[in-house]
N, CA, C and O atoms as a Maestro MAE file, in Angstrom:
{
 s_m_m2io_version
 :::
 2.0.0
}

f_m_ct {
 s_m_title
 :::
 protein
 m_atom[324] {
  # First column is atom index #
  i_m_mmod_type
  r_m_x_coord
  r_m_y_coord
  r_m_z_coord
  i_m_residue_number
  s_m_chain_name
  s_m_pdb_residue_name
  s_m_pdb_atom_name
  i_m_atomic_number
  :::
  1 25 -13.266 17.474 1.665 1 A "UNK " " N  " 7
  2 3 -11.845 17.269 1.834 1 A "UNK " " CA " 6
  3 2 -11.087 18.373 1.104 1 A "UNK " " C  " 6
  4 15 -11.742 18.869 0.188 1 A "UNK " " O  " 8
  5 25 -9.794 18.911 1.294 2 A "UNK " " N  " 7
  6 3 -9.830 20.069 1.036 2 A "UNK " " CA " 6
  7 2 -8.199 19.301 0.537 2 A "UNK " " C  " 6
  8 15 -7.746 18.235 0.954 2 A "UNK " " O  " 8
  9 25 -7.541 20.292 -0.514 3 A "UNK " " N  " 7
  10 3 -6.571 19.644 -1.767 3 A "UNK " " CA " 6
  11 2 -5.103 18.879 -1.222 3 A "UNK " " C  " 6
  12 15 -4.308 18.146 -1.810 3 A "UNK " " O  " 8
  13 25 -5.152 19.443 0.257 4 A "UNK " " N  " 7
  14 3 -4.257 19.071 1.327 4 A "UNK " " CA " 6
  15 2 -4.370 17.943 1.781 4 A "UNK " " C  " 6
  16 15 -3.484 17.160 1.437 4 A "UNK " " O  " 8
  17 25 -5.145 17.567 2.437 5 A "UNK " " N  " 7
  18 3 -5.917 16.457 3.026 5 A "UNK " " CA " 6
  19 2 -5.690 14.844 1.756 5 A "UNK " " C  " 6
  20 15 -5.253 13.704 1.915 5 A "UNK " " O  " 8
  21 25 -6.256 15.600 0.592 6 A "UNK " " N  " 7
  22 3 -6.180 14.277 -0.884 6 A "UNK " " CA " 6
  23 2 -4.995 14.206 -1.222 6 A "UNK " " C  " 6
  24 15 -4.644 13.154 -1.757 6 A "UNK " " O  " 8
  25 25 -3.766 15.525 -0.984 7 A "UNK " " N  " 7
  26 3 -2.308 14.769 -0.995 7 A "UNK " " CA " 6
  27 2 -1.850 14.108 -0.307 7 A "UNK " " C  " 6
  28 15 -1.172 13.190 -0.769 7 A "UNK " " O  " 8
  29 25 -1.993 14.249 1.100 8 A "UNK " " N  " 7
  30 3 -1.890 13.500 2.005 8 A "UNK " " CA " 6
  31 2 -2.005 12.086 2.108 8 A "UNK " " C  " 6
  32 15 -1.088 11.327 2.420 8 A "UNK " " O  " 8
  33 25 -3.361 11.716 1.786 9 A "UNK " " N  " 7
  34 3 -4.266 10.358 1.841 9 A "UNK " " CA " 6
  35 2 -3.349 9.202 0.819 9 A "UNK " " C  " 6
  36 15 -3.099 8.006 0.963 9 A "UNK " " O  " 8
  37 25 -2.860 10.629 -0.709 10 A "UNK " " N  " 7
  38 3 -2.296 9.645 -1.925 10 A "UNK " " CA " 6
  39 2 -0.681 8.923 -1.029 10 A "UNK " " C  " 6
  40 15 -0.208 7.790 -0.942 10 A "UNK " " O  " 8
  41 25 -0.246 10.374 -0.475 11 A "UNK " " N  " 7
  42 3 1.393 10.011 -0.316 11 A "UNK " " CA " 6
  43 2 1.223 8.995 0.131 11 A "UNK " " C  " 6
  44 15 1.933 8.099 -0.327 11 A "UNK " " O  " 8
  45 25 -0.093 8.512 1.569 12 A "UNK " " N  " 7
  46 3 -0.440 8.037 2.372 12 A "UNK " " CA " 6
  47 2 -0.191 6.281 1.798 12 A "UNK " " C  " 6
  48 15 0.601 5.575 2.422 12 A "UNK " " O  " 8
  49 25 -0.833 5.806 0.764 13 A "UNK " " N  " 7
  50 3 -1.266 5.109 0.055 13 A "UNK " " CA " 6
  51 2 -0.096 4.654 -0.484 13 A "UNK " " C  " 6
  52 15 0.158 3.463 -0.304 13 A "UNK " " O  " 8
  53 25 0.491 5.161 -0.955 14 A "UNK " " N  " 7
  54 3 1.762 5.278 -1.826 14 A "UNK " " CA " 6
  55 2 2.912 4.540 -0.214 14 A "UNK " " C  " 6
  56 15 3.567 3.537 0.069 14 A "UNK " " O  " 8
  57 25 2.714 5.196 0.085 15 A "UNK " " N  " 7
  58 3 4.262 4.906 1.080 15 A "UNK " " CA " 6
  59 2 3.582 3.335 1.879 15 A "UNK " " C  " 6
  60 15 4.239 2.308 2.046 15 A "UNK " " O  " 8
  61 25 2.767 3.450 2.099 16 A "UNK " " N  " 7
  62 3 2.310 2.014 3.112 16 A "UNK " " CA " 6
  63 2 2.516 1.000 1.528 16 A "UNK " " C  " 6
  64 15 3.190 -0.024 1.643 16 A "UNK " " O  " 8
  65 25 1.909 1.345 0.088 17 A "UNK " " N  " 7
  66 3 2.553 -0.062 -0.321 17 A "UNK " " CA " 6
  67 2 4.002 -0.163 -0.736 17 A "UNK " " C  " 6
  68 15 4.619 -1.227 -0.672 17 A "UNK " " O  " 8
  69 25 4.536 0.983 -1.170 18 A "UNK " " N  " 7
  70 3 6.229 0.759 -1.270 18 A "UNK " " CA " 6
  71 2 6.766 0.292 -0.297 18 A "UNK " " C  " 6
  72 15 7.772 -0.413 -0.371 18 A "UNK " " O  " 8
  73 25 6.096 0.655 0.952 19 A "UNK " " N  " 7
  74 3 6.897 -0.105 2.282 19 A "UNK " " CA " 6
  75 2 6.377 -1.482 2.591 19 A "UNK " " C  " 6
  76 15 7.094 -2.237 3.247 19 A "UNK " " O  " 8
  77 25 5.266 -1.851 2.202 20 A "UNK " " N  " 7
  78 3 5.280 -3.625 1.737 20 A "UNK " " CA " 6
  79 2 5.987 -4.140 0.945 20 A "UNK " " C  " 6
  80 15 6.727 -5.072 1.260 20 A "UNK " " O  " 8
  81 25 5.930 -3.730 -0.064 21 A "UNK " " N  " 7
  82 3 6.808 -3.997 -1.377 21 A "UNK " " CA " 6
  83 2 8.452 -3.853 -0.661 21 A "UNK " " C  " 6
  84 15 9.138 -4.751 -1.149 21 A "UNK " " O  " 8
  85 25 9.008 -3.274 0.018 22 A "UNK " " N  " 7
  86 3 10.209 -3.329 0.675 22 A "UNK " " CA " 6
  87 2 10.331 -4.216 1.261 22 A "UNK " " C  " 6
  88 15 11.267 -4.953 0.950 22 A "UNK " " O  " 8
  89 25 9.691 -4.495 2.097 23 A "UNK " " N  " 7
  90 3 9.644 -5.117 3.606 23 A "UNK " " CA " 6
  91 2 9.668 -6.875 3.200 23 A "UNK " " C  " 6
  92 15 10.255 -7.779 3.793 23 A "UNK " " O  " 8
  93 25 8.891 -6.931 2.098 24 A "UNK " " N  " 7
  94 3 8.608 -8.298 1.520 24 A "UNK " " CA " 6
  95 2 9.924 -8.712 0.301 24 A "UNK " " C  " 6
  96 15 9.993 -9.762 -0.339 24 A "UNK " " O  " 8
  97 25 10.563 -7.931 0.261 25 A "UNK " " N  " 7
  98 3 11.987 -7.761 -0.904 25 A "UNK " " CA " 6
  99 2 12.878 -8.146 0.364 25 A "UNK " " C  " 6
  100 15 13.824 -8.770 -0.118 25 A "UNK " " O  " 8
  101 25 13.026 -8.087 1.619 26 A "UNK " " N  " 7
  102 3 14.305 -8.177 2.289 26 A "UNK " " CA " 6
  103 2 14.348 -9.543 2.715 26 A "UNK " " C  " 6
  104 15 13.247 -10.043 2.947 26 A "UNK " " O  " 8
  105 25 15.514 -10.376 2.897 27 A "UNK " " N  " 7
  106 3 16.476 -11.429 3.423 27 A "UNK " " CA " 6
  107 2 15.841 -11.649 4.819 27 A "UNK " " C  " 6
  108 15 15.594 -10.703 5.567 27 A "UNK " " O  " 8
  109 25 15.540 -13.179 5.193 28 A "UNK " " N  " 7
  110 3 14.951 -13.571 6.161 28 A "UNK " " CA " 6
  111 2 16.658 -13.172 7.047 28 A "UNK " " C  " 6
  112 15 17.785 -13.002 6.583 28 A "UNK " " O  " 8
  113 25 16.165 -13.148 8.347 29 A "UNK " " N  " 7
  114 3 17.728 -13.308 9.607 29 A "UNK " " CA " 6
  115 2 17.870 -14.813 9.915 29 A "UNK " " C  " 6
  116 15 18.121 -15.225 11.048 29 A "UNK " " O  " 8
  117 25 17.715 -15.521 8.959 30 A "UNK " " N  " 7
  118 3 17.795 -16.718 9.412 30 A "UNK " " CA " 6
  119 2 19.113 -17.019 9.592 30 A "UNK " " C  " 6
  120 15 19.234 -18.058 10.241 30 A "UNK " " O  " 8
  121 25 20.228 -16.484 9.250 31 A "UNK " " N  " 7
  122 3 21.621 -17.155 9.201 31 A "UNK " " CA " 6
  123 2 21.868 -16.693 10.080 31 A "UNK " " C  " 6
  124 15 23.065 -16.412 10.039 31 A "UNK " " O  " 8
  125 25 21.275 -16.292 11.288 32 A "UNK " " N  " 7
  126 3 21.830 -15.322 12.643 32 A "UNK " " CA " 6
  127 2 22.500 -16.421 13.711 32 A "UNK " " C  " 6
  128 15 22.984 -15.990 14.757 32 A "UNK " " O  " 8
  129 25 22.514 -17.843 13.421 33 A "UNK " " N  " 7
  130 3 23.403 -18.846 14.390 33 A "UNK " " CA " 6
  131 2 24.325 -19.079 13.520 33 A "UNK " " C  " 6
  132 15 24.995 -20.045 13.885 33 A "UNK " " O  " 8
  133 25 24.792 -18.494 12.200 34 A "UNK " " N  " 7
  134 3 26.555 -18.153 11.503 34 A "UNK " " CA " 6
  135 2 27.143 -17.374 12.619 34 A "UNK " " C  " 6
  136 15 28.152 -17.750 13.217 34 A "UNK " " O  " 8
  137 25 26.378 -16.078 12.944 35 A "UNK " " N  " 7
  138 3 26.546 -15.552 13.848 35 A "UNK " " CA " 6
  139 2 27.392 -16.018 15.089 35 A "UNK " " C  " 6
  140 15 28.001 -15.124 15.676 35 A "UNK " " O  " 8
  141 25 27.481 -16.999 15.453 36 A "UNK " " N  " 7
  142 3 27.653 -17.650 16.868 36 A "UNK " " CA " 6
  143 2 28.726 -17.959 17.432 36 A "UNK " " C  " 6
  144 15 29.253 -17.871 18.541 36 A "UNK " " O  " 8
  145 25 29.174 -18.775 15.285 37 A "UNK " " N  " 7
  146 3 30.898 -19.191 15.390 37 A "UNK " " CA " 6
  147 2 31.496 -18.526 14.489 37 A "UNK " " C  " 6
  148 15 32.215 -19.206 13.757 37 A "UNK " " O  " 8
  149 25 31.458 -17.552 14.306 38 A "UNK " " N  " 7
  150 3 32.221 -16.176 13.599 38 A "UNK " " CA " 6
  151 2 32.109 -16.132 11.881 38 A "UNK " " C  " 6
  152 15 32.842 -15.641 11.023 38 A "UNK " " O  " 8
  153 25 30.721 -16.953 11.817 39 A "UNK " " N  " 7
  154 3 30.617 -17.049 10.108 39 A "UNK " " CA " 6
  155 2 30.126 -15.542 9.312 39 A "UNK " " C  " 6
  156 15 30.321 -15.322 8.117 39 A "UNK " " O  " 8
  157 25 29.371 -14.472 10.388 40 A "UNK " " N  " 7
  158 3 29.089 -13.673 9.595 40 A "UNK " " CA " 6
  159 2 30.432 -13.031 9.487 40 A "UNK " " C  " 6
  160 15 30.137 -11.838 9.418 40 A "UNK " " O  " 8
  161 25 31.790 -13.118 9.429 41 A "UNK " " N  " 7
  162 3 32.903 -12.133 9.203 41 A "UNK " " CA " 6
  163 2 32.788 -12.104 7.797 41 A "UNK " " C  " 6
  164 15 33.953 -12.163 7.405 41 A "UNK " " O  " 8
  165 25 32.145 -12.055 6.953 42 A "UNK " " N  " 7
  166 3 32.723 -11.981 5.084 42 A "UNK " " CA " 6
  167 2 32.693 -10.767 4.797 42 A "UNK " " C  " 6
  168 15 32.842 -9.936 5.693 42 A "UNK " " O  " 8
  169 25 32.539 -10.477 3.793 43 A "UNK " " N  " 7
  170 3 32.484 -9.043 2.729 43 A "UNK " " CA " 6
  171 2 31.578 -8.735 2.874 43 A "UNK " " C  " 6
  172 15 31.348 -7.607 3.309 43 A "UNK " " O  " 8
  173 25 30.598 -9.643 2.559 44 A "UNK " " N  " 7
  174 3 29.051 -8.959 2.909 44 A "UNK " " CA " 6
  175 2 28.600 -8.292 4.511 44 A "UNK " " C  " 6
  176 15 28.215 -7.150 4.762 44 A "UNK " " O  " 8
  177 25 28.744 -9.104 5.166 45 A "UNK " " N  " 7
  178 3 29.170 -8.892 6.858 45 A "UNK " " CA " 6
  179 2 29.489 -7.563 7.048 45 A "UNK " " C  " 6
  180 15 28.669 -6.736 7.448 45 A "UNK " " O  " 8
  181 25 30.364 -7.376 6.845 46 A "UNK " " N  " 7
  182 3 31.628 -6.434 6.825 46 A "UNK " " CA " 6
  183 2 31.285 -5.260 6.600 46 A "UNK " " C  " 6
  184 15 31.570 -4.424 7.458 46 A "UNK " " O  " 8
  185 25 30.232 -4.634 4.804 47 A "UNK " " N  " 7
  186 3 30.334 -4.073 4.394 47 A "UNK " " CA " 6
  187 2 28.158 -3.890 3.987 47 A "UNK " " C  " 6
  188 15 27.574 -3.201 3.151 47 A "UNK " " O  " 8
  189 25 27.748 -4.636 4.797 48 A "UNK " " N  " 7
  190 3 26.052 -4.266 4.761 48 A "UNK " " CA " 6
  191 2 25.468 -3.496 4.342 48 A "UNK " " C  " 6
  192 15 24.455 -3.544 3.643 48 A "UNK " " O  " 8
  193 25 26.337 -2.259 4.916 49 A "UNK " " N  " 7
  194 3 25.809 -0.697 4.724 49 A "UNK " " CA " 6
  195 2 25.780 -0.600 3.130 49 A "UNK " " C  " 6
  196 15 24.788 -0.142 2.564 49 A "UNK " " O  " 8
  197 25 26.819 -1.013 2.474 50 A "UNK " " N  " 7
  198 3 26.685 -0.560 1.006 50 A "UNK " " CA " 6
  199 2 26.113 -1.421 -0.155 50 A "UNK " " C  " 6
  200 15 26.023 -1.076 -1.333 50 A "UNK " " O  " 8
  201 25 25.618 -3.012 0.586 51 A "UNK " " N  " 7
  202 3 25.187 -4.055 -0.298 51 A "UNK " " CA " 6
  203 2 23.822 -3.626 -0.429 51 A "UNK " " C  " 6
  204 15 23.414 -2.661 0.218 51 A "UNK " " O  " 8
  205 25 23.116 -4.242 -1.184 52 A "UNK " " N  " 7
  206 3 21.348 -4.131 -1.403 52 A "UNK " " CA " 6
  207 2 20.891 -4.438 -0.391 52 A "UNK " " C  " 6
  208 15 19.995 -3.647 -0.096 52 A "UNK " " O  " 8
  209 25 21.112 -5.662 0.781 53 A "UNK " " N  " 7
  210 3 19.858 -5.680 1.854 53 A "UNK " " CA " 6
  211 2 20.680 -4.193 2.791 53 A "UNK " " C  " 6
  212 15 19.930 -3.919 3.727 53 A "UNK " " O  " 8
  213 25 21.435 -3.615 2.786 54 A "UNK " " N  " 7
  214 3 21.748 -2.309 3.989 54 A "UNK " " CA " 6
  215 2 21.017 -1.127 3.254 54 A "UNK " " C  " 6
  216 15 20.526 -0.119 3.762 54 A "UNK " " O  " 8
  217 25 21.055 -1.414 2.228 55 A "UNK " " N  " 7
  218 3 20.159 -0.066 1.004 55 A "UNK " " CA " 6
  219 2 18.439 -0.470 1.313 55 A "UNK " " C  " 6
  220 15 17.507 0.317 1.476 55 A "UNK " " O  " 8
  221 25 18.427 -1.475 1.320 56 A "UNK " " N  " 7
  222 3 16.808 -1.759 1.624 56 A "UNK " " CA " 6
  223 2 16.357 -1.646 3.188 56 A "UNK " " C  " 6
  224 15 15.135 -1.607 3.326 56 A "UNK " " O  " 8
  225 25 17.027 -1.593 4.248 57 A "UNK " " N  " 7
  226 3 16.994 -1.167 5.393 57 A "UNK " " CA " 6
  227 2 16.879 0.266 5.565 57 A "UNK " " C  " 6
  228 15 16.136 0.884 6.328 57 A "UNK " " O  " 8
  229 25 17.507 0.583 4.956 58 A "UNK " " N  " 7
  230 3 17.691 2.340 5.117 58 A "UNK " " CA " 6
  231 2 16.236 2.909 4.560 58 A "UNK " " C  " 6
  232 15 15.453 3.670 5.130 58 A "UNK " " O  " 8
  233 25 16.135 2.284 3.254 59 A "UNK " " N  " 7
  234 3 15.182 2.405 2.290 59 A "UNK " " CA " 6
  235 2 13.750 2.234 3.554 59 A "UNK " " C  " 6
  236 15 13.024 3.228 3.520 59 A "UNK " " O  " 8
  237 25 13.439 1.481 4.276 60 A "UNK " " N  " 7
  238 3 12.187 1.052 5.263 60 A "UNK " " CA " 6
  239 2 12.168 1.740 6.093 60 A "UNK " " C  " 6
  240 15 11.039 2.088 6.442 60 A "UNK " " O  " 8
  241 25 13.385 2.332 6.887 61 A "UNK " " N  " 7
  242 3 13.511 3.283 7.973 61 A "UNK " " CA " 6
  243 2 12.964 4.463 7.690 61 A "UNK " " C  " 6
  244 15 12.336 5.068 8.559 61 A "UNK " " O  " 8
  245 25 13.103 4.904 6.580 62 A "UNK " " N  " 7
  246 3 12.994 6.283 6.024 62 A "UNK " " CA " 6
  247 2 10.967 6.356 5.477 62 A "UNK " " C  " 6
  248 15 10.082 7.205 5.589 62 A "UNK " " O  " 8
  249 25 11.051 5.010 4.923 63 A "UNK " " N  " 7
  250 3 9.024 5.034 4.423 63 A "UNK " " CA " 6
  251 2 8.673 4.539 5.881 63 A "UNK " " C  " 6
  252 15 7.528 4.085 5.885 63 A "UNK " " O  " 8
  253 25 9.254 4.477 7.072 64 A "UNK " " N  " 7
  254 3 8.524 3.792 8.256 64 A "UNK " " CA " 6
  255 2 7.897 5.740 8.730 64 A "UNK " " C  " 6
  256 15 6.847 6.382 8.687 64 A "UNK " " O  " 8
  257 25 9.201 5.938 9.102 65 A "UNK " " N  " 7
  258 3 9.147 7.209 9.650 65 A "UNK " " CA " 6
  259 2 8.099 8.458 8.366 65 A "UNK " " C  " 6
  260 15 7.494 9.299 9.031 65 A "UNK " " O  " 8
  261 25 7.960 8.559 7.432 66 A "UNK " " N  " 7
  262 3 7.568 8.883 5.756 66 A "UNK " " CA " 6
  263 2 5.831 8.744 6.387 66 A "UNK " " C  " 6
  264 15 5.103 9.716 6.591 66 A "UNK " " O  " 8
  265 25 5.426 7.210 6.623 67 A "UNK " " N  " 7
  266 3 4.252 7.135 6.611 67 A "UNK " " CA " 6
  267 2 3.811 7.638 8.553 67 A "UNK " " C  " 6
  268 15 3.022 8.557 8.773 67 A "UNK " " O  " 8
  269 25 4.284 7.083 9.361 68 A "UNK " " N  " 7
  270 3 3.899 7.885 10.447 68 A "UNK " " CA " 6
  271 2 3.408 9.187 10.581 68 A "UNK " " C  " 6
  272 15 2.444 9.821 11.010 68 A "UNK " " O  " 8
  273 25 5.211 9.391 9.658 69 A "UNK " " N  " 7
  274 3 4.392 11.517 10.195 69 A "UNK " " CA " 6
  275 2 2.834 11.548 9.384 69 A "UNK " " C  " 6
  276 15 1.795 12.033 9.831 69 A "UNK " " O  " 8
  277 25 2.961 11.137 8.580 70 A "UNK " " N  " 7
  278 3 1.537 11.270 7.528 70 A "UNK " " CA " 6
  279 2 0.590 10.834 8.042 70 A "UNK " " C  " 6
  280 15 -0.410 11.539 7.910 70 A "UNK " " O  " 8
  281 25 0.423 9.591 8.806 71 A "UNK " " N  " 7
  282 3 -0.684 9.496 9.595 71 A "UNK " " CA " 6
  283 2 -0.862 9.970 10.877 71 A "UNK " " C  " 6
  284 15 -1.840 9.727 11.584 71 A "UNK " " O  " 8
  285 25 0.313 10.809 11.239 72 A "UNK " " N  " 7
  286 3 -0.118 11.904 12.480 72 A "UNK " " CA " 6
  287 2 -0.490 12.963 12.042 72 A "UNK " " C  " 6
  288 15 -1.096 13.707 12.812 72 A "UNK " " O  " 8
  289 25 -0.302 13.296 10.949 73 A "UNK " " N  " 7
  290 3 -1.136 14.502 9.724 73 A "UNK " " CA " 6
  291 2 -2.348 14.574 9.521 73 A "UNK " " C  " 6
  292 15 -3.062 15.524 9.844 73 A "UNK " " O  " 8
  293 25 -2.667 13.644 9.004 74 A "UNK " " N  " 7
  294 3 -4.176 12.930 8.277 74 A "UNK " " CA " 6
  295 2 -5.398 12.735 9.937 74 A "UNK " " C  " 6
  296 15 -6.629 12.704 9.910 74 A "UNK " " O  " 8
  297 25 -4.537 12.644 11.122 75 A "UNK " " N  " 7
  298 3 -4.859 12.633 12.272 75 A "UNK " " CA " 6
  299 2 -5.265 13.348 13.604 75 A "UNK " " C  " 6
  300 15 -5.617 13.008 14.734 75 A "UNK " " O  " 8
  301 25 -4.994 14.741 12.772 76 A "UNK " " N  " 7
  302 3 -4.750 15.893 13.396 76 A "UNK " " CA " 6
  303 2 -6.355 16.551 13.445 76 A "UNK " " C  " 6
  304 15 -6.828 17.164 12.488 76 A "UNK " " O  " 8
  305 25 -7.107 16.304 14.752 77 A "UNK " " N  " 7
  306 3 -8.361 17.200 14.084 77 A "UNK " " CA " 6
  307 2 -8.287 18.690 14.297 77 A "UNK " " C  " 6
  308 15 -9.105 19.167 13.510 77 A "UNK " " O  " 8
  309 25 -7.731 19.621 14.948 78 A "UNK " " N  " 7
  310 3 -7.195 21.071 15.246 78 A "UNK " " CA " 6
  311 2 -7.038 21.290 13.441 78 A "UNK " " C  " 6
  312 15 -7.827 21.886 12.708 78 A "UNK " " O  " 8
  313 25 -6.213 20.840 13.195 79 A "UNK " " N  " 7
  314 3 -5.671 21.088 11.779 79 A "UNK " " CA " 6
  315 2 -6.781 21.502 10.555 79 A "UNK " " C  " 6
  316 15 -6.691 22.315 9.635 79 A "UNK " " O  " 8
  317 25 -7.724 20.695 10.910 80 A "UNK " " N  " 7
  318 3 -9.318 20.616 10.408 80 A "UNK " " CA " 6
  319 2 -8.749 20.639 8.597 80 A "UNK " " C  " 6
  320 15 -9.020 21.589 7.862 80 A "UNK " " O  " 8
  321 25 -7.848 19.268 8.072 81 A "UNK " " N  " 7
  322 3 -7.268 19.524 7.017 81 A "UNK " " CA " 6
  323 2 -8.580 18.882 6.212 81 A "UNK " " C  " 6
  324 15 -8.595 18.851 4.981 81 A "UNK " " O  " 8
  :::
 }
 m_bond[323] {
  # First column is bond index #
  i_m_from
  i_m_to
  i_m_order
  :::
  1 1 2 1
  2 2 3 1
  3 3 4 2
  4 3 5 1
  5 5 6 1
  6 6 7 1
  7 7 8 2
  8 7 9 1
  9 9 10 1
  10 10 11 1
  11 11 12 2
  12 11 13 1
  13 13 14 1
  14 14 15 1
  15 15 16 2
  16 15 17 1
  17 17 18 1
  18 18 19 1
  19 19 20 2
  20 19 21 1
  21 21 22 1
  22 22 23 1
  23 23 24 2
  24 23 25 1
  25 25 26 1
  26 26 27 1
  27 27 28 2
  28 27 29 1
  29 29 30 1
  30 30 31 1
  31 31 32 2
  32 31 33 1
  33 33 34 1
  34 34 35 1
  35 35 36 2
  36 35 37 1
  37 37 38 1
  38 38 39 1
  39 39 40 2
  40 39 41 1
  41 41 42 1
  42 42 43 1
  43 43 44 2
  44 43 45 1
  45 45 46 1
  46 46 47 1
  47 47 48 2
  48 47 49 1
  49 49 50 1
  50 50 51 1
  51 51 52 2
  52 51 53 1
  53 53 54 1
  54 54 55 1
  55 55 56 2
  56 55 57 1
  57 57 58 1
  58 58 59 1
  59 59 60 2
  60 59 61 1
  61 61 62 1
  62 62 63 1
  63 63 64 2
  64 63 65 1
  65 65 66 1
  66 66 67 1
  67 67 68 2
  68 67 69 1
  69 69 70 1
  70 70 71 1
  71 71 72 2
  72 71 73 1
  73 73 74 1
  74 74 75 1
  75 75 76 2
  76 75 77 1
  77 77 78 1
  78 78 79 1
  79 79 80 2
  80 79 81 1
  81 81 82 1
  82 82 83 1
  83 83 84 2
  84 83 85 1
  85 85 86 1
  86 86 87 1
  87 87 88 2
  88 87 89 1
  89 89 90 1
  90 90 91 1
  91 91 92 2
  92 91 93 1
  93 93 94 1
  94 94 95 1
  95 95 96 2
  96 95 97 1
  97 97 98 1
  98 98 99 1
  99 99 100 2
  100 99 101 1
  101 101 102 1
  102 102 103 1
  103 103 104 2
  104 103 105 1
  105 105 106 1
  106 106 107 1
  107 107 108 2
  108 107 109 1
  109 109 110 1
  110 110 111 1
  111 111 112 2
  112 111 113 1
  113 113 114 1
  114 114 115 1
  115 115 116 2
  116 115 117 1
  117 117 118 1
  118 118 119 1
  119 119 120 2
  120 119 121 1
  121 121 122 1
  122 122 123 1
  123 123 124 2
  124 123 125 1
  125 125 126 1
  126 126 127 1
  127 127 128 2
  128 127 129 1
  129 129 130 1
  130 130 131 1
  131 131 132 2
  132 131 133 1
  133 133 134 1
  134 134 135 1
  135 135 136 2
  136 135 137 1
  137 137 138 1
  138 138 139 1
  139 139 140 2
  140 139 141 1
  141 141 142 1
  142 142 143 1
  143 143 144 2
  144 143 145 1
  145 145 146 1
  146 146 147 1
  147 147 148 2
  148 147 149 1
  149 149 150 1
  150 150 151 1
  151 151 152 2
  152 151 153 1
  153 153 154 1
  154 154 155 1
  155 155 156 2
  156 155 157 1
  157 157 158 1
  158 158 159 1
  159 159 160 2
  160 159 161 1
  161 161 162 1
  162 162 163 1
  163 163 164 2
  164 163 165 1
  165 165 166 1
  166 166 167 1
  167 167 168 2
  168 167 169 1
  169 169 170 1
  170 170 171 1
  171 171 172 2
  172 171 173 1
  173 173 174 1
  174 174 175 1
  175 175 176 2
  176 175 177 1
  177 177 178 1
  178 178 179 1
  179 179 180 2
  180 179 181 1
  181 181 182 1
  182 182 183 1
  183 183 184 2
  184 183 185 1
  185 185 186 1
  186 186 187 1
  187 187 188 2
  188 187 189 1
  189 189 190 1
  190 190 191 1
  191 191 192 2
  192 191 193 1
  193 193 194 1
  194 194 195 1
  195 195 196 2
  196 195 197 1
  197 197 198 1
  198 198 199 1
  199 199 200 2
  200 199 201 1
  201 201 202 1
  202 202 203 1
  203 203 204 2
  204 203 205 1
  205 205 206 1
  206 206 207 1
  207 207 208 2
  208 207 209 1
  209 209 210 1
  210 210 211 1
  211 211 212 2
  212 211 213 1
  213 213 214 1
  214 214 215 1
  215 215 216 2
  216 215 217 1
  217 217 218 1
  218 218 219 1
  219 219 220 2
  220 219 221 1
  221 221 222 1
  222 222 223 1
  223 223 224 2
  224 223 225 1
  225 225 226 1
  226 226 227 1
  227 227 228 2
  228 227 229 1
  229 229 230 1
  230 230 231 1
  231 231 232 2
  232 231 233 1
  233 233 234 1
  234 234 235 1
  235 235 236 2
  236 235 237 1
  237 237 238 1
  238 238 239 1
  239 239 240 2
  240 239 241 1
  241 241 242 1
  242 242 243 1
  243 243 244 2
  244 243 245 1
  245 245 246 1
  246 246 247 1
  247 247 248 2
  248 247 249 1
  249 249 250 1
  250 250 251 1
  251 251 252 2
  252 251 253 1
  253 253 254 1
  254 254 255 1
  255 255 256 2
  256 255 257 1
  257 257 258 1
  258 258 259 1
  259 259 260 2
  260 259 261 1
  261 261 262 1
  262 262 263 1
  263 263 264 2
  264 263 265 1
  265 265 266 1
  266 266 267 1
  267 267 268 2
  268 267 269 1
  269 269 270 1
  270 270 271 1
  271 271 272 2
  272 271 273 1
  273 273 274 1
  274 274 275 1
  275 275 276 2
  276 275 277 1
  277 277 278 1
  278 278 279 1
  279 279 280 2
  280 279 281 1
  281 281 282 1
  282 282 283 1
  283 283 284 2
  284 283 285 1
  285 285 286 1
  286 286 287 1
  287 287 288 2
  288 287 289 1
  289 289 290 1
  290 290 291 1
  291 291 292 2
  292 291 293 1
  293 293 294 1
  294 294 295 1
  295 295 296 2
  296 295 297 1
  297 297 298 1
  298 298 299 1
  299 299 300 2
  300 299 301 1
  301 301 302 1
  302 302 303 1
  303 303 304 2
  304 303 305 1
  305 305 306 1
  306 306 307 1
  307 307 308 2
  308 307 309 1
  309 309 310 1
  310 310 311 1
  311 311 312 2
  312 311 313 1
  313 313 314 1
  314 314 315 1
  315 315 316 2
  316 315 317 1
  317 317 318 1
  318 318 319 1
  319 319 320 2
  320 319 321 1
  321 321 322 1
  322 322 323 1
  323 323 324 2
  :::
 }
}
């Protein structure tokens, strides 16, 4: 394995459990029939993007896409990493 390949494997490692560790930190959608009769209008509602579960969304999007490319890396046999 060559010094490329063992960074790879770590980031590899690293990002699949931070992105459990995320994924298992976020808010079930269960309140999605508030939804129905106009209960999600609040502050939180409103303003997602800047509360902790819109930071932890962003946060998963980014280790979703993070670990893909890495396992289209680690996947590559041409590359012969």
């Amino acid at each position: 394995m060559t010094a490329l390949k063992i960074i790879l494997a770590i980031l590899f490692i690293l990002a699949g459990l931070a992105l459990t560790v995320i994924v298992l930190m976020q808010e079930g959608k269960q309140q999605g029939l508030g939804a129905i009769s106009g209960a999600a209008d609040t502050y939180w509602g409103k303003n997602k993007g800047r509360s902790m579960e819109g930071i932890l969304v962003k946060v998963t999007t980014g280790l979703v896409v993070v670990f893909l490319v890495i396992s289209l890396l680690l996947n590559i046999p041409a590359l012969s990493l």
